[in-house]
Every structure is written in C-alpha cells, then in structure tokens.
N, CA, C and O atoms as a Tinker XYZ file with bonds, in Angstrom:
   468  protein
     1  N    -21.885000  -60.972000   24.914000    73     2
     2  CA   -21.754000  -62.331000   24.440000    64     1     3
     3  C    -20.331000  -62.515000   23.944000    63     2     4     5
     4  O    -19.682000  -61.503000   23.680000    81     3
     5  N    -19.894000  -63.481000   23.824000    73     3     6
     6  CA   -17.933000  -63.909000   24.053000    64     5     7
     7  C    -17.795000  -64.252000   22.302000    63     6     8     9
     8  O    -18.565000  -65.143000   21.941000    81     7
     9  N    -17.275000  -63.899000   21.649000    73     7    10
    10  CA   -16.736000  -63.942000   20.203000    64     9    11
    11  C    -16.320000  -65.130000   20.106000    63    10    12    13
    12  O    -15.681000  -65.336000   19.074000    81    11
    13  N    -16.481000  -66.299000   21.032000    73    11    14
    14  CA   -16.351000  -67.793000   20.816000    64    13    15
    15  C    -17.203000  -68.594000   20.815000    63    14    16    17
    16  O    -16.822000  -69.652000   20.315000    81    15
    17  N    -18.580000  -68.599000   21.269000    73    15    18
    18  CA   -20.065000  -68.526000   20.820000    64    17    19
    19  C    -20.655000  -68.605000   20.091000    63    18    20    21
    20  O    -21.529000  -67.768000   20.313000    81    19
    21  N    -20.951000  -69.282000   18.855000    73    19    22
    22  CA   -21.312000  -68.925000   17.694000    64    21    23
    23  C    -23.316000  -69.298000   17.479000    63    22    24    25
    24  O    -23.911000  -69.388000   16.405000    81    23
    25  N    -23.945000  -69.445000   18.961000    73    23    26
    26  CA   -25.310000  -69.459000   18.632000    64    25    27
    27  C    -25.651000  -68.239000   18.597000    63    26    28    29
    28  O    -24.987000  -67.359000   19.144000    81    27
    29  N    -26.894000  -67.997000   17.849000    73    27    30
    30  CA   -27.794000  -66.636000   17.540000    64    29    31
    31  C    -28.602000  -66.834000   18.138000    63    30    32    33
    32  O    -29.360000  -67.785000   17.949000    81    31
    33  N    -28.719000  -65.937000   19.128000    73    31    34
    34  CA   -29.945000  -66.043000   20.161000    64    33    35
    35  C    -31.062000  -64.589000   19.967000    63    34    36    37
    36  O    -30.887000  -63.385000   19.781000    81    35
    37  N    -32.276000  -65.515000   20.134000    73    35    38
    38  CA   -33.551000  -64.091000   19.984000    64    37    39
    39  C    -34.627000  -64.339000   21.362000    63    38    40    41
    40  O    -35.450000  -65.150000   21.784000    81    39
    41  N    -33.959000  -62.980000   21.728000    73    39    42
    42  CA   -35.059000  -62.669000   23.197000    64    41    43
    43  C    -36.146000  -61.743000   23.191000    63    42    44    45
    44  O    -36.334000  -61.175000   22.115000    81    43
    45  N    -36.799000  -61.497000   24.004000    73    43    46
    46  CA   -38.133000  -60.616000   23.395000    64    45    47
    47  C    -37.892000  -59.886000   24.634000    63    46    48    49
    48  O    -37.699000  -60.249000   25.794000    81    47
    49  N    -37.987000  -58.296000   23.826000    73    47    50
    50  CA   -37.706000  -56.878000   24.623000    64    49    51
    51  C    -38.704000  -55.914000   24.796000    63    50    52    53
    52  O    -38.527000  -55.049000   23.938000    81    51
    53  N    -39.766000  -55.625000   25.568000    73    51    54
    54  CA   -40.470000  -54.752000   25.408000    64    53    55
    55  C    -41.553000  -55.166000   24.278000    63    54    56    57
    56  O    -41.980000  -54.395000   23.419000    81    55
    57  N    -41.906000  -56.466000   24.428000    73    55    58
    58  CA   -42.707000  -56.798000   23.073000    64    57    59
    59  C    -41.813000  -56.950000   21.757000    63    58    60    61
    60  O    -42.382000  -57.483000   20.805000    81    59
    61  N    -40.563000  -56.574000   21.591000    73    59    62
    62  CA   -39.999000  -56.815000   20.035000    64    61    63
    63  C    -39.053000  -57.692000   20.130000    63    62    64    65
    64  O    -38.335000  -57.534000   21.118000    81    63
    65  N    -38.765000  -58.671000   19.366000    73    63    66
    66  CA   -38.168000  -59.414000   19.045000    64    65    67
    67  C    -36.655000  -59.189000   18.575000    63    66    68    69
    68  O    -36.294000  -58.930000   17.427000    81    67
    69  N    -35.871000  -59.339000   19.673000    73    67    70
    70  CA   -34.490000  -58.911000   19.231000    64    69    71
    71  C    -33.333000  -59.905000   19.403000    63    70    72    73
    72  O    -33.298000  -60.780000   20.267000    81    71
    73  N    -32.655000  -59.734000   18.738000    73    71    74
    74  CA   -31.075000  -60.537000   18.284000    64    73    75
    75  C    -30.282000  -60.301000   19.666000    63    74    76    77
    76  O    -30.028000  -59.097000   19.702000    81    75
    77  N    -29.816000  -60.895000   20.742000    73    75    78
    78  CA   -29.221000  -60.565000   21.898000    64    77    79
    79  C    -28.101000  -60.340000   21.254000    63    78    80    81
    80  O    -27.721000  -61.012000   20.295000    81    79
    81  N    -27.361000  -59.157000   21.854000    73    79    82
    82  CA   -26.221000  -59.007000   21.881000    64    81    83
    83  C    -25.064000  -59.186000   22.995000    63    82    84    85
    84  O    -23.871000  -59.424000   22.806000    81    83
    85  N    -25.526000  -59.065000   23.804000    73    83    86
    86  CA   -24.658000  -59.511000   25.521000    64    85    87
    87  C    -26.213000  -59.340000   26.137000    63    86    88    89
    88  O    -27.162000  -58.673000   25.725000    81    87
    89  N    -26.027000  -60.484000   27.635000    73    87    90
    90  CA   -26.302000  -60.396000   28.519000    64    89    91
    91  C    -25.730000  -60.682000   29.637000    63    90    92    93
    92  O    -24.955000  -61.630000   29.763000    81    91
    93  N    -26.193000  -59.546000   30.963000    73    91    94
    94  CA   -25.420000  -59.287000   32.155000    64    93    95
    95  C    -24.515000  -58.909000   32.034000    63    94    96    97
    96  O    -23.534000  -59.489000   32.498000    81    95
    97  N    -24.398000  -57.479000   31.190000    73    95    98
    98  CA   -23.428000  -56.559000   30.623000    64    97    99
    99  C    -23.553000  -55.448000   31.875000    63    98   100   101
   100  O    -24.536000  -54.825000   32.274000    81    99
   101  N    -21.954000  -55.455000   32.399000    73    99   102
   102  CA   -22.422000  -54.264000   33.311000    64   101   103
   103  C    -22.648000  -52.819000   32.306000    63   102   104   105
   104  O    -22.650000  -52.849000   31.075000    81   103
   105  N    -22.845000  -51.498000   33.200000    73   103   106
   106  CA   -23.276000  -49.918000   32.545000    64   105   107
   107  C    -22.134000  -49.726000   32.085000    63   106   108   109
   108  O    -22.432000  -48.920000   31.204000    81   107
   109  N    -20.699000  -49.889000   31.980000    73   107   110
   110  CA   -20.274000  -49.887000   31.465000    64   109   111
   111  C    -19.962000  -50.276000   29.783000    63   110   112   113
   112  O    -19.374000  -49.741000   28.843000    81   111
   113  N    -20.466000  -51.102000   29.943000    73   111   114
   114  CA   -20.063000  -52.306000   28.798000    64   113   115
   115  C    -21.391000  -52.153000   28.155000    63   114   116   117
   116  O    -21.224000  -52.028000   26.942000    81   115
   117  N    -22.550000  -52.116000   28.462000    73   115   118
   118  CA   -23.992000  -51.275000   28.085000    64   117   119
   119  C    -23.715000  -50.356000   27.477000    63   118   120   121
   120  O    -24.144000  -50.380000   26.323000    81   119
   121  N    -22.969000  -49.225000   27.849000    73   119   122
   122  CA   -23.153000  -47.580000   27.111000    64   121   123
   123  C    -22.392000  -48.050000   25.824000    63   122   124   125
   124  O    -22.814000  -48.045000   24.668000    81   123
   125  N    -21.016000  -48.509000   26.354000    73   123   126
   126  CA   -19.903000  -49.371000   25.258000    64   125   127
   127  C    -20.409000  -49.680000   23.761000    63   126   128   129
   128  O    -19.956000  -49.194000   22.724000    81   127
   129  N    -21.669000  -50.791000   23.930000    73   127   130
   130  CA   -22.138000  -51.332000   23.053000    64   129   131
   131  C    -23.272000  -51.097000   22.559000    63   130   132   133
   132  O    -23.683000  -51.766000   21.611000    81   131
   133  N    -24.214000  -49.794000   23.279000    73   131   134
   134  CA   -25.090000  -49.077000   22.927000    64   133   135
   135  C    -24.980000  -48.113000   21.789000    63   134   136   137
   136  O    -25.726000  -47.760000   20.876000    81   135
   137  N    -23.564000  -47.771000   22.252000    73   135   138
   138  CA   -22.942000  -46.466000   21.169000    64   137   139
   139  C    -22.437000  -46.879000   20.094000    63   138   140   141
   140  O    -22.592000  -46.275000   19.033000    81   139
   141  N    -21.648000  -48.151000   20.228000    73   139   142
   142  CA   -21.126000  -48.359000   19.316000    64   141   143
   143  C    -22.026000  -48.831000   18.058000    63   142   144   145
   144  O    -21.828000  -48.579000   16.870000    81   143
   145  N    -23.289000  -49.744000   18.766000    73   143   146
   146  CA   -24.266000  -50.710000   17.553000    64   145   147
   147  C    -24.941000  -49.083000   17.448000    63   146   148   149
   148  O    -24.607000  -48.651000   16.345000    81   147
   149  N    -25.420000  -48.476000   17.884000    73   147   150
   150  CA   -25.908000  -47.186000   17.177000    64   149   151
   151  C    -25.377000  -46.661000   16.272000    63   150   152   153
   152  O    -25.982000  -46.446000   15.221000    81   151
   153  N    -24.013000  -46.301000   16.477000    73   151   154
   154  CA   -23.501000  -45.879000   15.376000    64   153   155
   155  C    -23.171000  -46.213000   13.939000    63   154   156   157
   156  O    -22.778000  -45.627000   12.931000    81   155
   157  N    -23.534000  -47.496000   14.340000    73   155   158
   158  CA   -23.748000  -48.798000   12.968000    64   157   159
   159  C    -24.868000  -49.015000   12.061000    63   158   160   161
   160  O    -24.984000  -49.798000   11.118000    81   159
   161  N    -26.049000  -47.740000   12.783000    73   159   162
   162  CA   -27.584000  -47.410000   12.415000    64   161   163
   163  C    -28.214000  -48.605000   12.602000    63   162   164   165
   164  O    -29.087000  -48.995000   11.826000    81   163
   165  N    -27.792000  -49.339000   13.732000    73   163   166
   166  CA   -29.034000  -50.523000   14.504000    64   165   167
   167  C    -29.856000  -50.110000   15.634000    63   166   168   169
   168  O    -29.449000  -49.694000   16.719000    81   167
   169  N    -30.912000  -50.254000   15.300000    73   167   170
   170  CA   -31.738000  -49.928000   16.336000    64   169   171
   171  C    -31.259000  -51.082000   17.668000    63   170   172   173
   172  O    -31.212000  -52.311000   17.603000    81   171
   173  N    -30.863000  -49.959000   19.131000    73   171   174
   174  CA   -30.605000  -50.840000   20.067000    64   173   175
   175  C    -31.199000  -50.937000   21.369000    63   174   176   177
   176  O    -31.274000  -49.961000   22.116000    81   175
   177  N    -31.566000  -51.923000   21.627000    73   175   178
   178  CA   -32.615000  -52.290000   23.023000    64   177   179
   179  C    -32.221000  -53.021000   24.263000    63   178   180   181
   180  O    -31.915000  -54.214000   24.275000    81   179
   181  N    -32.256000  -51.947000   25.694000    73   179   182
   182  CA   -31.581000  -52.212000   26.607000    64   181   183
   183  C    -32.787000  -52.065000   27.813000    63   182   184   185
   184  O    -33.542000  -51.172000   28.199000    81   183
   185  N    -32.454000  -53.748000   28.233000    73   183   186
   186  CA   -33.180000  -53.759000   29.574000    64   185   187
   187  C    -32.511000  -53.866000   30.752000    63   186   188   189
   188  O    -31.280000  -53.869000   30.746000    81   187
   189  N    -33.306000  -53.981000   32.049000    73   187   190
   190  CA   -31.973000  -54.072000   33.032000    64   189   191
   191  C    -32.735000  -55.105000   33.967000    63   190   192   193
   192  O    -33.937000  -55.009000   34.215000    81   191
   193  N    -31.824000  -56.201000   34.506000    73   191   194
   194  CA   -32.078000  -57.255000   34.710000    64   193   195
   195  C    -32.206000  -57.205000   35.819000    63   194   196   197
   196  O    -31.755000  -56.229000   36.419000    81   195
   197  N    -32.923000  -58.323000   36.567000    73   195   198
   198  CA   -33.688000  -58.329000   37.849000    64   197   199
   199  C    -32.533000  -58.712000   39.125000    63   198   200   201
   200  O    -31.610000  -59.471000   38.830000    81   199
   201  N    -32.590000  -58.375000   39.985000    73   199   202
   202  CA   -31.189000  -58.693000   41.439000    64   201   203
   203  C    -31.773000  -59.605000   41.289000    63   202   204   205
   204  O    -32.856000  -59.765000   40.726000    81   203
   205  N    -31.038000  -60.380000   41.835000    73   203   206
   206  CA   -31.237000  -61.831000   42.574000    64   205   207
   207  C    -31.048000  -61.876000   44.322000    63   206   208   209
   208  O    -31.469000  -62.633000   45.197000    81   207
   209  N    -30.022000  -60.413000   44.310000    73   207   210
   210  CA   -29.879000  -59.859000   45.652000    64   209   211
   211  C    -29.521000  -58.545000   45.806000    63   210   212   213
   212  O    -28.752000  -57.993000   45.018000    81   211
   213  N    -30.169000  -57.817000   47.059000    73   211   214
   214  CA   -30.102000  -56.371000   47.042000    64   213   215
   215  C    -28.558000  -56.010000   46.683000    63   214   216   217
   216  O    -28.280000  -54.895000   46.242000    81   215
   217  N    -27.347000  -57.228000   46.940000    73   215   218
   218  CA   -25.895000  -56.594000   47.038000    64   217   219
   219  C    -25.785000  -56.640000   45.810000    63   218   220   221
   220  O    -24.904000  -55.856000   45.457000    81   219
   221  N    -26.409000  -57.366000   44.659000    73   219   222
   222  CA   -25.641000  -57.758000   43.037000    64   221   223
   223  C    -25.912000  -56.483000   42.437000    63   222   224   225
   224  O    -26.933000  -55.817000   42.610000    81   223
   225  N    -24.743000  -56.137000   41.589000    73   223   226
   226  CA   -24.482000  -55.059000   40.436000    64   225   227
   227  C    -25.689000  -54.976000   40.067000    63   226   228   229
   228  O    -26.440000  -55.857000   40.484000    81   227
   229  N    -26.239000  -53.938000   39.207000    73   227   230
   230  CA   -26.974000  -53.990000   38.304000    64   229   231
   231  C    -26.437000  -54.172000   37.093000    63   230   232   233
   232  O    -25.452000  -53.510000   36.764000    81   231
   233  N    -26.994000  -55.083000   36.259000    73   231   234
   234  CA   -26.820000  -55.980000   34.877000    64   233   235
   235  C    -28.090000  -55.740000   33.952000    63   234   236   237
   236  O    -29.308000  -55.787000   34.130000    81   235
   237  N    -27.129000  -55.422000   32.732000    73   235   238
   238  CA   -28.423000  -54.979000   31.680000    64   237   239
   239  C    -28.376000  -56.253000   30.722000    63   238   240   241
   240  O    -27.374000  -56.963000   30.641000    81   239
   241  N    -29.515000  -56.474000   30.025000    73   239   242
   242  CA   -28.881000  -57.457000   28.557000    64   241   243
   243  C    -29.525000  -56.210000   27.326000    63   242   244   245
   244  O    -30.579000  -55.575000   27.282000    81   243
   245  N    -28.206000  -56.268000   26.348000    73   243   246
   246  CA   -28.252000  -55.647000   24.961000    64   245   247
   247  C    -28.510000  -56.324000   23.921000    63   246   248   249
   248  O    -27.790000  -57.225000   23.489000    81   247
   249  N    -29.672000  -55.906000   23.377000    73   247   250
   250  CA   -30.337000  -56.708000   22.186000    64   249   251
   251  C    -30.427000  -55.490000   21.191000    63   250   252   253
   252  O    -30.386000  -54.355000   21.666000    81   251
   253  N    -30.556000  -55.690000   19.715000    73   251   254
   254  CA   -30.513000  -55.390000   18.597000    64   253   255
   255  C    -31.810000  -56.301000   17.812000    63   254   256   257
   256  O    -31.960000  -57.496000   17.558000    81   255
   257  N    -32.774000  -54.855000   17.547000    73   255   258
   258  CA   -33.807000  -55.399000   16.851000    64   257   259
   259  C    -33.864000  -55.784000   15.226000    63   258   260   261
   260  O    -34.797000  -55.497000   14.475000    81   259
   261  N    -32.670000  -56.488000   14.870000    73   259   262
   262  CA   -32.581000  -56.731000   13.554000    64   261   263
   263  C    -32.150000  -58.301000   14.184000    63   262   264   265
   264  O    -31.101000  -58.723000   14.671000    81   263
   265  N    -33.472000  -58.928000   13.925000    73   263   266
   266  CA   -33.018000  -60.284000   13.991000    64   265   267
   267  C    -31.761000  -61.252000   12.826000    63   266   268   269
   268  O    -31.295000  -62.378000   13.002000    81   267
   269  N    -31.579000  -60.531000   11.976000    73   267   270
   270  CA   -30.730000  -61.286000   10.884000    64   269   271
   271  C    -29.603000  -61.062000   11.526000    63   270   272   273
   272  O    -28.859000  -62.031000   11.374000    81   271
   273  N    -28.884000  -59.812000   12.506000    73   271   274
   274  CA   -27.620000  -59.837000   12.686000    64   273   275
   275  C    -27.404000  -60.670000   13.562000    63   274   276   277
   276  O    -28.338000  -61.128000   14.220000    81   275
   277  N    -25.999000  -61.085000   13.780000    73   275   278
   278  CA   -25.062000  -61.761000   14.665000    64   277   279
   279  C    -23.867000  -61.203000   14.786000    63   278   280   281
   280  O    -23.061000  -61.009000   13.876000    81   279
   281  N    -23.741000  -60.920000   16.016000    73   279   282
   282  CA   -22.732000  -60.009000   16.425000    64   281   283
   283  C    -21.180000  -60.545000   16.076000    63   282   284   285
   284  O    -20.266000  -59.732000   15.935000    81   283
   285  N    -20.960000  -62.079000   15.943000    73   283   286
   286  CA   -19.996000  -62.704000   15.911000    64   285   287
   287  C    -19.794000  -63.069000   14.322000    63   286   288   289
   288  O    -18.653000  -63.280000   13.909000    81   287
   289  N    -20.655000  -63.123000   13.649000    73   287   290
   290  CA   -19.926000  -62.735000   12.167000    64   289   291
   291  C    -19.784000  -61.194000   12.048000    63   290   292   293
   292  O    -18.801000  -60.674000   11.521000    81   291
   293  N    -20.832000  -60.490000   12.573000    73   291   294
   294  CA   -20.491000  -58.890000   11.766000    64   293   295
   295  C    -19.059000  -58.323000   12.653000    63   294   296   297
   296  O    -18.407000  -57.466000   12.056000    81   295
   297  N    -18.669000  -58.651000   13.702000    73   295   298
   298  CA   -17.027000  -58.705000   13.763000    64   297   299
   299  C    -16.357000  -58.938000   12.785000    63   298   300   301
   300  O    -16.043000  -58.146000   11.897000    81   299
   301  N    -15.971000  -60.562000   12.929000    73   299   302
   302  CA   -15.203000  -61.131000   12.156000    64   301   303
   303  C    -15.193000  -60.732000   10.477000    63   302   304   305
   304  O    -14.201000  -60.805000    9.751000    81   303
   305  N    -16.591000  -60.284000   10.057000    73   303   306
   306  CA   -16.235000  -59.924000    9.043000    64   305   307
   307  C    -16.349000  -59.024000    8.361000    63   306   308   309
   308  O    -16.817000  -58.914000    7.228000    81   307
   309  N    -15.555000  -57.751000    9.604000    73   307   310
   310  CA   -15.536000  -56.361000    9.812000    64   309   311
   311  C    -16.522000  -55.503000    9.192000    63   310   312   313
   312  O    -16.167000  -54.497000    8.578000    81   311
   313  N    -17.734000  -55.832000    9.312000    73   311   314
   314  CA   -18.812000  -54.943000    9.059000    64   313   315
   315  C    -19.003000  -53.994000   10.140000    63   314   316   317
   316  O    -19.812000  -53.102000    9.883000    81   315
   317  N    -18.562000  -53.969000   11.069000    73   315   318
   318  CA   -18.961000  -52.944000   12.049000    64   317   319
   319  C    -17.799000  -51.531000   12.055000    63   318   320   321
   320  O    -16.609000  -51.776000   12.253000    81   319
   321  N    -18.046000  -50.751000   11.930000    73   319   322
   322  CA   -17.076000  -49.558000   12.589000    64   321   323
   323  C    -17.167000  -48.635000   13.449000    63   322   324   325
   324  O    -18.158000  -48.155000   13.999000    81   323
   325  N    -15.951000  -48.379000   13.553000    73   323   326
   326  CA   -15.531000  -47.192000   15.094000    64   325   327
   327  C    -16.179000  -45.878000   14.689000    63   326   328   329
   328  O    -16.759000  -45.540000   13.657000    81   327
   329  N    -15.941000  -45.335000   15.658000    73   327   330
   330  CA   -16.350000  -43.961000   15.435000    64   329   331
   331  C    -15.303000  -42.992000   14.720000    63   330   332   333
   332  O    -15.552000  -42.018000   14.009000    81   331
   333  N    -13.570000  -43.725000   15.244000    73   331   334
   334  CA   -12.879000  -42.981000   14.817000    64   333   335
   335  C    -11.987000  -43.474000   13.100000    63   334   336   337
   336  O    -10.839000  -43.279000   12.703000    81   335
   337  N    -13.222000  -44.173000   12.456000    73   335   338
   338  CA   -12.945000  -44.754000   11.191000    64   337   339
   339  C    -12.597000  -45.985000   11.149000    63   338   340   341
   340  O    -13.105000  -46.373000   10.097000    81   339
   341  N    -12.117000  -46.757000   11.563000    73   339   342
   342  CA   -11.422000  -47.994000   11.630000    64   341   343
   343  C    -12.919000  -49.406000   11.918000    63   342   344   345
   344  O    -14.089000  -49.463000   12.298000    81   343
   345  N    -11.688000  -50.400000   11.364000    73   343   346
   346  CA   -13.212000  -51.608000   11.915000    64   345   347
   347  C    -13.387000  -51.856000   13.248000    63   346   348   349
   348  O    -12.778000  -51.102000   14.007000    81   347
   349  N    -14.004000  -52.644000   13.687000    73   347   350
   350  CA   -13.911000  -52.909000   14.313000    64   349   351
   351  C    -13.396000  -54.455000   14.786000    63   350   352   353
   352  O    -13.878000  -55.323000   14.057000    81   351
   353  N    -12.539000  -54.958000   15.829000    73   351   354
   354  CA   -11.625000  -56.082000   16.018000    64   353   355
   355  C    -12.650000  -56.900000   17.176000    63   354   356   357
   356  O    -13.677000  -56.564000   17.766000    81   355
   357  N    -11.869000  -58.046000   17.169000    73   355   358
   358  CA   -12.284000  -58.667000   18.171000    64   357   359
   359  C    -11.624000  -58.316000   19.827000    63   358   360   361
   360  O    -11.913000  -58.877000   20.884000    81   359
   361  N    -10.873000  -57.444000   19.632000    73   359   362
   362  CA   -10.302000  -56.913000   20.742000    64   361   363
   363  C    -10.871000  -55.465000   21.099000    63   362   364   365
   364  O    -11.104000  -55.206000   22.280000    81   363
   365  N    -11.049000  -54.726000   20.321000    73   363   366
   366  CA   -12.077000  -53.893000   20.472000    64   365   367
   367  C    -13.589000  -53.937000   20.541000    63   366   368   369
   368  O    -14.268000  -52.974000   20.897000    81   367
   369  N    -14.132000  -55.254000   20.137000    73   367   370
   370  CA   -15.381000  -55.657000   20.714000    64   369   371
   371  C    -15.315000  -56.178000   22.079000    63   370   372   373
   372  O    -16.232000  -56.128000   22.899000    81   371
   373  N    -14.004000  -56.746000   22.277000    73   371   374
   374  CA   -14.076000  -57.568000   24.078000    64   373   375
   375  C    -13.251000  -56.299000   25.171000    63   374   376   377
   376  O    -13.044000  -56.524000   26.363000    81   375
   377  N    -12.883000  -55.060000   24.520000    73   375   378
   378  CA   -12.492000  -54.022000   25.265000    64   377   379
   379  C    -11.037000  -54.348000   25.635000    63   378   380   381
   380  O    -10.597000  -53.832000   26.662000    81   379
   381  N    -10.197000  -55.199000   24.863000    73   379   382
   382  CA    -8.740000  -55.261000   25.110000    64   381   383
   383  C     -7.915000  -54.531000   24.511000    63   382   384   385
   384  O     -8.286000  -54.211000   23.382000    81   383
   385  N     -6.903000  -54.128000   24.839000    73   383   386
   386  CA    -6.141000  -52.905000   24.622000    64   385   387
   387  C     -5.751000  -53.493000   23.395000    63   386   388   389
   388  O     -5.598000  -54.712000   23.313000    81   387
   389  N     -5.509000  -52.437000   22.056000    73   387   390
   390  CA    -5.205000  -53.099000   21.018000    64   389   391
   391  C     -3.951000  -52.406000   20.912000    63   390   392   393
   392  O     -3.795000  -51.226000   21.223000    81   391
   393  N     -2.868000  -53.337000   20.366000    73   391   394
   394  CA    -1.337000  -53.052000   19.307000    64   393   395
   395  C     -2.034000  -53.061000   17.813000    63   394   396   397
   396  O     -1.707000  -54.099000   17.236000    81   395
   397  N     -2.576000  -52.536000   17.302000    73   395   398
   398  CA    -2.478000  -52.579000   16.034000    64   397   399
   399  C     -2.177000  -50.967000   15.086000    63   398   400   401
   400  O     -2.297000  -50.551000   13.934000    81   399
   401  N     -1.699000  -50.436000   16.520000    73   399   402
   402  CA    -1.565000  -48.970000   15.826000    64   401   403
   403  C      0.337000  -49.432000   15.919000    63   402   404   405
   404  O      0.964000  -48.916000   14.993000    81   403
   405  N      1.065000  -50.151000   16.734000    73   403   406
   406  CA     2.845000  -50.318000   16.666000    64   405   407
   407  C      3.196000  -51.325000   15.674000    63   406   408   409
   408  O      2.409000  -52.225000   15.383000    81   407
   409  N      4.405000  -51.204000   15.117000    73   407   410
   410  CA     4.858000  -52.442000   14.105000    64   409   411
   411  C      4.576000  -53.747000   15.193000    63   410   412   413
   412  O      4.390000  -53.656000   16.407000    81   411
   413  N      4.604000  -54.813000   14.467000    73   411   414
   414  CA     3.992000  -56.240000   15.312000    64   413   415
   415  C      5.508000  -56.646000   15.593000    63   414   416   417
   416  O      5.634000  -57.583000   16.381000    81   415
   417  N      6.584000  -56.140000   15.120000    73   415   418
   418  CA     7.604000  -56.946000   16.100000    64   417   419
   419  C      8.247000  -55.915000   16.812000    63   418   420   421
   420  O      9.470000  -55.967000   16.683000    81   419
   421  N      7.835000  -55.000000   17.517000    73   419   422
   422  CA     7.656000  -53.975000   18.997000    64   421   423
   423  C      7.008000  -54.317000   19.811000    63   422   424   425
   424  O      7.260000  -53.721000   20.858000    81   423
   425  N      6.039000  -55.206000   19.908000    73   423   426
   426  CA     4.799000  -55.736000   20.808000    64   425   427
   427  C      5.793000  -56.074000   22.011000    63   426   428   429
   428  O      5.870000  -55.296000   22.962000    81   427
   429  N      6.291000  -56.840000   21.977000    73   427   430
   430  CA     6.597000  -57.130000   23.286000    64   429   431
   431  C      7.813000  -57.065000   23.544000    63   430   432   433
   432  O      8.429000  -58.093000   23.826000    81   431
   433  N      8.637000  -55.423000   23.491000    73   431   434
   434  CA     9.883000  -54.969000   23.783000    64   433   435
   435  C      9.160000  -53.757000   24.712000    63   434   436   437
   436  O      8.051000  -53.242000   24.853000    81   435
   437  N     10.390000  -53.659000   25.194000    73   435   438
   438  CA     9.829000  -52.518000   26.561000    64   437   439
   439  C     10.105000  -50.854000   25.369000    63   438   440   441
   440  O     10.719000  -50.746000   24.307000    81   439
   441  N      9.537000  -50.101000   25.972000    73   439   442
   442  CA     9.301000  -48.771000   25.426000    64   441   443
   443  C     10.627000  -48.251000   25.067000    63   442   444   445
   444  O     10.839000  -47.555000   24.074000    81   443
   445  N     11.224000  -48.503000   25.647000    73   443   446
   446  CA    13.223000  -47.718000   26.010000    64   445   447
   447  C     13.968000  -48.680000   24.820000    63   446   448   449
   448  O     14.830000  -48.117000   24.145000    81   447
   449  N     13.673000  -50.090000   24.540000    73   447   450
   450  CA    14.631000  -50.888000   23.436000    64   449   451
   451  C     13.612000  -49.932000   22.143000    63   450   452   453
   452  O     14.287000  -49.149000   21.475000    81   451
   453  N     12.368000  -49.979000   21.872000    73   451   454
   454  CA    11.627000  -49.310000   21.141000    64   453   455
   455  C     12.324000  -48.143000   20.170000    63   454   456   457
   456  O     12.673000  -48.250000   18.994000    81   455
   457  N     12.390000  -47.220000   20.889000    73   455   458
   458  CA    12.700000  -45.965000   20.353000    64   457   459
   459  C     13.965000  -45.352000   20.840000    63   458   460   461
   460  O     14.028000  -44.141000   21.050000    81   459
   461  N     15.299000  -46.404000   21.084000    73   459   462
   462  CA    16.886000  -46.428000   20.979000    64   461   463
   463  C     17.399000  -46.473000   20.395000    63   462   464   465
   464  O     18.410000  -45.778000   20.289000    81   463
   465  N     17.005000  -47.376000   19.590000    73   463   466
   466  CA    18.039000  -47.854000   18.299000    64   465   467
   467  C     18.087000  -47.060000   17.297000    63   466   468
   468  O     18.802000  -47.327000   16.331000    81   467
C-alpha cells in the first residue's frame, strides 16, 4: 500500500480479520514486509492471489492481524524498526535507496568532488 493513502483497510484472511498492509505485492516485496512487520512482533498474514491469467506474476496481499495498526502512521511516526537498529523511513518502507547515512549537501555531487577536497 503507497504511503500516500491514508484509508485503513480490513480484509478477512483465513477467517481473521486483518489490517491490509499491501496488496498485489510481488515475493519479493512479501518476504520484505513479512520480515520486517515480524520483527515488529505483529502477527503477519499472507495470502496469494488468484491469476487472472496463466502468464500473470504471482501476487500475494499482506495483512497484519492487529486491526488498530496502520501502516501509514506507524511509518511516519517511526514506530517501526529495522533490524539493523534504525527506524524505519518512508523510503525504506517503499524500498528506495536511502542517503541518510552521507551529509545532505553530498547528495547530489559525484563520488570524485566528494572525497577531493
């Protein structure tokens, strides 16, 4: 689900009632967000969604059986964390490469002006 979204949606998984977290998440982006809401001690629930045609990907939707959460405040208001200590961003929830480990006015100098001067 896109961090610009702000409805809370509840789908029913296996009989339980869960808080969607993405749907038509490829296995990628499934394991991604399997591991990560686990590691957050949420119970997480993954189905895998029906072709529409023998050629389409297979697509899972990720739900979280704690109906109170919403994935788009517990971002924003860094309740979630990494594995390797840190919060978690909205760029690390949408899988974009993050600068927040370089000073912010290196971002967009090439590597060679970087570490010349």
């Amino acid at each position: 689900m896109p961090l610009n979204k702000g409805k809370h949606n509840i789908v029913e998984i296996e009989g339980t009632r869960c808080t969607l977290v993405e749907a038509d998440a490829s296995a990628e982006r499934c394991k991604f967000l399997t591991d990560l809401l686990k590691y957050n001690k949420l119970e997480v629930k993954v189905q895998e969604n029906a072709k529409k045609a023998d050629t389409d990907p297979t697509t899972f939707t990720v739900a979280v059986t704690d109906i109170i959460f919403n994935p788009i405040i517990a971002v924003y208001q860094k309740r979630l964390k990494r594995a390797d200590g840190g919060t978690v961003t909205p760029n690390y929830w949408n899988q974009v490469k993050e600068f927040d480990r370089i000073p912010y006015w290196t971002v967009n100098l090439a590597y060679k002006e970087i570490y010349t001067k």
